[in-house]
N, C-alpha and C positions, 0 to 999 in steps of 0.2 A: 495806249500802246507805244510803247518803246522799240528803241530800233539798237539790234545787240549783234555783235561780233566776236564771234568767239573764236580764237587760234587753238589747231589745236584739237583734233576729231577722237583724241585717246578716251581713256578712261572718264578721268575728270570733263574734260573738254565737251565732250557726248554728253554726259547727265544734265552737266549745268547748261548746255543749250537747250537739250530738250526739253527740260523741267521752266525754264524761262519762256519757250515758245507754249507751252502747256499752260504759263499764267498768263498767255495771250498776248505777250510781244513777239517783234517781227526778227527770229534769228537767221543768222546766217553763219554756218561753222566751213572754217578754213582750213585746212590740211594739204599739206605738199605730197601724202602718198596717196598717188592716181589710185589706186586699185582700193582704197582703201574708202575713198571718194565713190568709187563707181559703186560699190559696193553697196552704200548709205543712201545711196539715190537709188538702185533700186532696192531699198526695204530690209536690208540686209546689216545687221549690227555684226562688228569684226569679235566680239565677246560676248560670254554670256554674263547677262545680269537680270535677275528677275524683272517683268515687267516694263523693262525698255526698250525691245522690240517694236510691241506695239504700238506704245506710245511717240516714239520715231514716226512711223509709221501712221500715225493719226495726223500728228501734228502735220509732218511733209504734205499730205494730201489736203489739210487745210490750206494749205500755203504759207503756213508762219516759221517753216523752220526748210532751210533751204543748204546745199551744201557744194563747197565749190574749192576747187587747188588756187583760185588767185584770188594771191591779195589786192588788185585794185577793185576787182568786185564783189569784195568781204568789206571791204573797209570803207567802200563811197555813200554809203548813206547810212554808217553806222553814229550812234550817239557816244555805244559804251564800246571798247576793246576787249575783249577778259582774255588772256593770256593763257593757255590750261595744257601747257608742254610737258615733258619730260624733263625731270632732273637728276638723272641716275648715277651713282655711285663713283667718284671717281678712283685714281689707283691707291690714295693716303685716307679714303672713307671720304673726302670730300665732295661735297655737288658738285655736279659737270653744271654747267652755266650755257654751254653749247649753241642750246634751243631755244634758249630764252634770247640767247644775245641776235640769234637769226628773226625771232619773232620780234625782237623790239628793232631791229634796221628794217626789217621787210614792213612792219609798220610804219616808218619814218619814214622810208623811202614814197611811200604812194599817198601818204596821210593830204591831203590838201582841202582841212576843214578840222576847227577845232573840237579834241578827243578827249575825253577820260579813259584812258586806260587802266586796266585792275588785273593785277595780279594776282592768278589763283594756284599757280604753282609753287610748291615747296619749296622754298629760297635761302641762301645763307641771310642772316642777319646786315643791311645793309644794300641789296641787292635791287632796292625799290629807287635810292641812289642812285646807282649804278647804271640804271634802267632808264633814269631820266636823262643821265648823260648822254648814253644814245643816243636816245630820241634827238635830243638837242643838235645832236653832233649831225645827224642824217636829216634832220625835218627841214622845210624851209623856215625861216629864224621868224616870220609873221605871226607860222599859224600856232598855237596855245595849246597844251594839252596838260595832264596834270595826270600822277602817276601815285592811283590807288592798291593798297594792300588789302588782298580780299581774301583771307585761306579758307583754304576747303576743310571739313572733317565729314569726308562720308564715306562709310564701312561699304566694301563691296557686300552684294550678297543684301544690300537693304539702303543701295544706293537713294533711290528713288523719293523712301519716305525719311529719308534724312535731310535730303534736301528742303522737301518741302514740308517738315515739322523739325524744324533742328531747334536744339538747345541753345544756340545765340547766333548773331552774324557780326564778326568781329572785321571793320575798315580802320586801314590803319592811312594818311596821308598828310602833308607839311599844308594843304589846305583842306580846311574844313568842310567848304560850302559843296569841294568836288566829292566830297565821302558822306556829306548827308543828301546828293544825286545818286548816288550809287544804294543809298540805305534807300531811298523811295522804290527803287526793285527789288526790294522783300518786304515791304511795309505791310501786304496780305498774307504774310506766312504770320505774321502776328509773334515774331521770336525777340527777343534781347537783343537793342541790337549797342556792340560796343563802340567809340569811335576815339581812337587814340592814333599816335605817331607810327610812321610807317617801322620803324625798326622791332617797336612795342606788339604792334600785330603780326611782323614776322617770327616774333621769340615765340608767342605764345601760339603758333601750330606746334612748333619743334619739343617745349615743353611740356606739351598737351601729350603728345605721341609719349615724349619720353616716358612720362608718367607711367603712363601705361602700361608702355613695354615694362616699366618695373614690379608694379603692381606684378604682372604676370610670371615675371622671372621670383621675384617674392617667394610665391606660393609654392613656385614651384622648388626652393629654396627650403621651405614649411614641410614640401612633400619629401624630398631625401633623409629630412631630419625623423619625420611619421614614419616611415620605411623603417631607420631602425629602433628609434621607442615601440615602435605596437601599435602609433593613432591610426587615423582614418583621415588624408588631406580633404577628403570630400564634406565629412562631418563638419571637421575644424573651419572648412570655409563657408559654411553656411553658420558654425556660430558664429564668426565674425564678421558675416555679411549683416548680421542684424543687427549691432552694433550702427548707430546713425553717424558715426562720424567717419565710418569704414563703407557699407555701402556694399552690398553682392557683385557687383559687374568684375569682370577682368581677374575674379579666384579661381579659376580652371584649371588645375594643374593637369601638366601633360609634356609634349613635345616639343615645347613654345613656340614661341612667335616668328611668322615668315609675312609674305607680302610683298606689296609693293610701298608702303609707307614706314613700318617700325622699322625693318634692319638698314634701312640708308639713312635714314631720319635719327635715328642714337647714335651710327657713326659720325652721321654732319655734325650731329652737337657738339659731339666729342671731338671730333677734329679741330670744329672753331673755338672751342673751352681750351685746348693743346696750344695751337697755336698763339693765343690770346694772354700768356702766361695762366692759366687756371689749373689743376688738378683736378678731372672729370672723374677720381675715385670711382664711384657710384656707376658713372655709366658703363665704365669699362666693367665690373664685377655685373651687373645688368646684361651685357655682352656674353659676358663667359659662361653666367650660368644657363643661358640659352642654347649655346654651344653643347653643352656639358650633357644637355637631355634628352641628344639625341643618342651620343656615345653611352648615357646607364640606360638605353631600354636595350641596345645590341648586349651591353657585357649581360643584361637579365635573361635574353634568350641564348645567350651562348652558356650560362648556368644551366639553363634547364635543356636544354637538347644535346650539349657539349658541343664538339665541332662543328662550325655552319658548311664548310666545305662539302659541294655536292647535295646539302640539302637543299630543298623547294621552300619557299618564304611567301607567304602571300600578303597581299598588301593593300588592307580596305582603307583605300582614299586616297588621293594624289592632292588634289588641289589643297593650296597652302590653310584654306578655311571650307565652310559648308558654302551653297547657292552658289560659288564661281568658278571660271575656270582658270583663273591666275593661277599660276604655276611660279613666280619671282620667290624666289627665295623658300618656296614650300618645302617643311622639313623634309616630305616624302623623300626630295632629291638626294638629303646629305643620309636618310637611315637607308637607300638602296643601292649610294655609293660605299656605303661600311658594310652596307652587305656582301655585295659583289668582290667587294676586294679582299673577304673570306671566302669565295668560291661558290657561294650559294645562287641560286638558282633564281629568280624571281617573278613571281605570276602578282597581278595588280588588276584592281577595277577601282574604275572611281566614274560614277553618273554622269557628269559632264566634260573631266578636265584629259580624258584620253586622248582628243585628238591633238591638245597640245602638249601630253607630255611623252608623243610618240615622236616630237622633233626633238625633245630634249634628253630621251633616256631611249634609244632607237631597240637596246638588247633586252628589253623587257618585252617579257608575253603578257596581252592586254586580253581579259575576259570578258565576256558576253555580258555575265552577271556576275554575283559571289560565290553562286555555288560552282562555277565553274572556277572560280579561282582556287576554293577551297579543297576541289578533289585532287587528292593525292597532294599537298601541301604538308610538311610538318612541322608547321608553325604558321598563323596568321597573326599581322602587326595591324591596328587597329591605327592610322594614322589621321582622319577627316573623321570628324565627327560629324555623317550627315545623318537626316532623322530616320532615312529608310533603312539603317545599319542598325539603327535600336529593332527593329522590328521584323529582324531574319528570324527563317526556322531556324533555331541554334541545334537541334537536333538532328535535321538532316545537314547541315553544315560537317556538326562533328562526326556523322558517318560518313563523308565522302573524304574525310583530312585520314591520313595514314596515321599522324598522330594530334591528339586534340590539345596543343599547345595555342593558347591565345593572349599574347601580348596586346593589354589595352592602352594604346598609347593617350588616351582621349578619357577614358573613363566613364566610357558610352555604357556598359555591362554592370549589372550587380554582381558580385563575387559570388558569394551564396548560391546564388540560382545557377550560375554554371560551374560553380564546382557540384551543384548534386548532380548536372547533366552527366558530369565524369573530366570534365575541361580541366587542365592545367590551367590556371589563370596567375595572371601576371597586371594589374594595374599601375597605377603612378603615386606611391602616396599612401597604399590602401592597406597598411600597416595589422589591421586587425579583421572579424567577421561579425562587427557591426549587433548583428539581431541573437547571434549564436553567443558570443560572449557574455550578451547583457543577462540570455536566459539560465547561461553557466553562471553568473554572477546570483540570481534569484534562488537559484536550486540550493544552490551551496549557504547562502544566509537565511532559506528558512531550514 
């Protein structure tokens, strides 16, 4: 049993204490919001995430995970540090550093016993540096510590088993022997584990992410071009899922990418590639066609309904992805401020993320369920793909909407099946009708 300190009760901060105290060392998570604090003591998680309640909740009552606003009683009998702050977006796309620089003084300041500290927060390139100055600057000049890069990759929405089955654990640190003590708390998750230079660990979150975010802007790229040939982006991404050097994950076409890690994480790259002398081409075109996908699903329903002005819009899903209630950056925000500012009306449900996106969008009517959202609507925009949206009655749906206009921003619906309902249907991509074509193709060649 190890003895772990985690700064930092947010997002990251939570999983990775909890899932540490659940492999049976002794945590202790530190956070300066009181309320935030009382809350976690008693039982209470400030977000939803599948499955973490609980296990809060088990572990605290064990005794191995424990939670407190000070740092000399976070830090006095800690081994490890983990760092798990906020690095949010500054005014040129770059990381604010803010939090980080509060947590590595408030650690210096009280430190009086040698630390590994591990950063698990999203960081400019460099910032592991930076972090040790700090320390250096604040600590008493005796006591030793050494300043590990540890990033995180875990999907909200399946926080839990990412953690504890991920696909590698990458420590990045100017000493070794401090980054293979750090790799012995995961050595039972039995994962890859990487151990390179702190700058090298920090690129390869930012790169990871970028990826991604491109892959997804890609396809959806694939889909505008499907829209006017005839294809099917859904087809076309599963044959090129099969493809072993391409790989299924991340060909969803749709309303792209929100959160709390791709849209700050592609501008930091790109801020520091700008600054650095580089041409970040790519990322910026990654950027725009993200932007771009929320502005063609409005110009699609202002094709089919004509004027939004005074119409009703409904709006199945808020939260930026399925399982959470993050609300950062979720496209919901920007396709109901293009709404709005054509006059339209807006009715919305979404399973978990209404009560925070009631502080964020105060003029919207929040519904019970869908069918309430759908009565008297004439139009619904399909923006959360969550699984209970596959499996409405589409039928009494389409009786209660004034008109059966269904914008799929997600690509949850077969085409087919609700155009014979009588559905206007609108997907992303979905260029042709699939089973209808191929049998118009058979009839005509025999």
């Amino acid at each position: 049993m190890r003895k772990i300190s985690v700064i930092g009760a947010g997002y990251v901060g939570l999983v990775t204490g909890t899932c540490f105290a659940d492999l049976g060392n002794q945590v202790i998570c530190v956070d300066i919001d009181e309320e935030k604090i009382a809350k976690l003591k008693a039982g209470t998680i400030p977000f939803y995430e599948p499955g973490l309640e609980e296990m809060v909740r088990r572990n605290a009552q064990s005794g191995r995970l424990r939670f407190t606003t000070s740092y000399p009683e976070g830090i006095k009998e800690a081994e490890f540090v983990f760092i798990a702050v906020n690095t949010p977006s500054g005014a040129e796309g770059e990381a604010d550093l803010k939090y980080i620089r509060m947590a590595a003084e408030g650690i210096a300041k009280v430190m009086d016993h040698p630390l590994i500290i591990v950063n698990k927060s999203t960081v400019p390139i460099g910032t592991g540096d930076w972090m040790a100055e700090i320390v250096e600057e604040y600590a008493h000049p005796e006591i030793e510590f050494t300043v590990v890069s540890n990033p995180e990759f875990l999907r909200e929405g399946a926080a839990i088993g990412d953690f504890l089955n991920p696909d590698r654990i990458v420590l990045g640190s100017t000493n070794r022997e401090a980054a293979e003590q750090v790799a012995q708390l995961y050595l039972s998750l039995r994962a890859p584990i990487m151990i390179t230079d702190l700058r090298t660990a920090e690129m390869i979150k930012y790169a990871s992410n970028a990826y991604l975010a491109n892959r997804i802007s890609f396809i959806n790229e694939i889909a505008s071009i499907c829209e006017k040939l005839g294809a099917d982006v859904k087809e076309v991404a599963i044959g090129m899922g099969y493809d072993k050097r391409i790989g299924p994950d991340y060909l969803d076409a749709g309303l792209g990418w929100g959160g709390s890690c791709f849209p700050k994480d592609v501008k930091a790259l790109e801020h520091m590639a700008s600054i650095h002398g580089c041409h970040p081409q790519l990322l910026r075109a990654v950027m725009e066609i993200n932007r771009d996908q929320r502005r063609l699903i409005i110009q699609t329903l202002r094709e089919i309904v004509g004027t939004l002005h005074g119409k009703t819009i409904g709006i199945l899903g808020l939260a930026f992805k399925p399982n959470t209630d993050d609300m950062r950056e979720a496209p919901s925000i920007e396709v109901i401020h293009l709404l709005t500012s054509e006059g339209a009306r807006i009715k919305a449900y979404d399973p978990v993320a209404m009560e925070v996106a009631k502080g964020i969008m105060p003029d919207v009517t929040y519904c019970s369920d869908p069918y309430q959202m759908a009565e008297g609507s004439d139009a619904l925009i399909a923006v959360t793909e969550w699984n209970e949206f596959q499996h409405l009655d589409m039928v009494r749906v389409k009786e209660l909407m004034r008109q059966p206009v269904l914008i799929d921003g997600r690509n949850i619906y077969d085409p087919q099946k609700l155009g014979e309902l009588g559905f206007i249907y609108r997907g992303v991509g979905r260029g042709y009708e699939g089973p209808t074509v191929i049998s118009e193709v058979k009839k005509a060649a025999s």
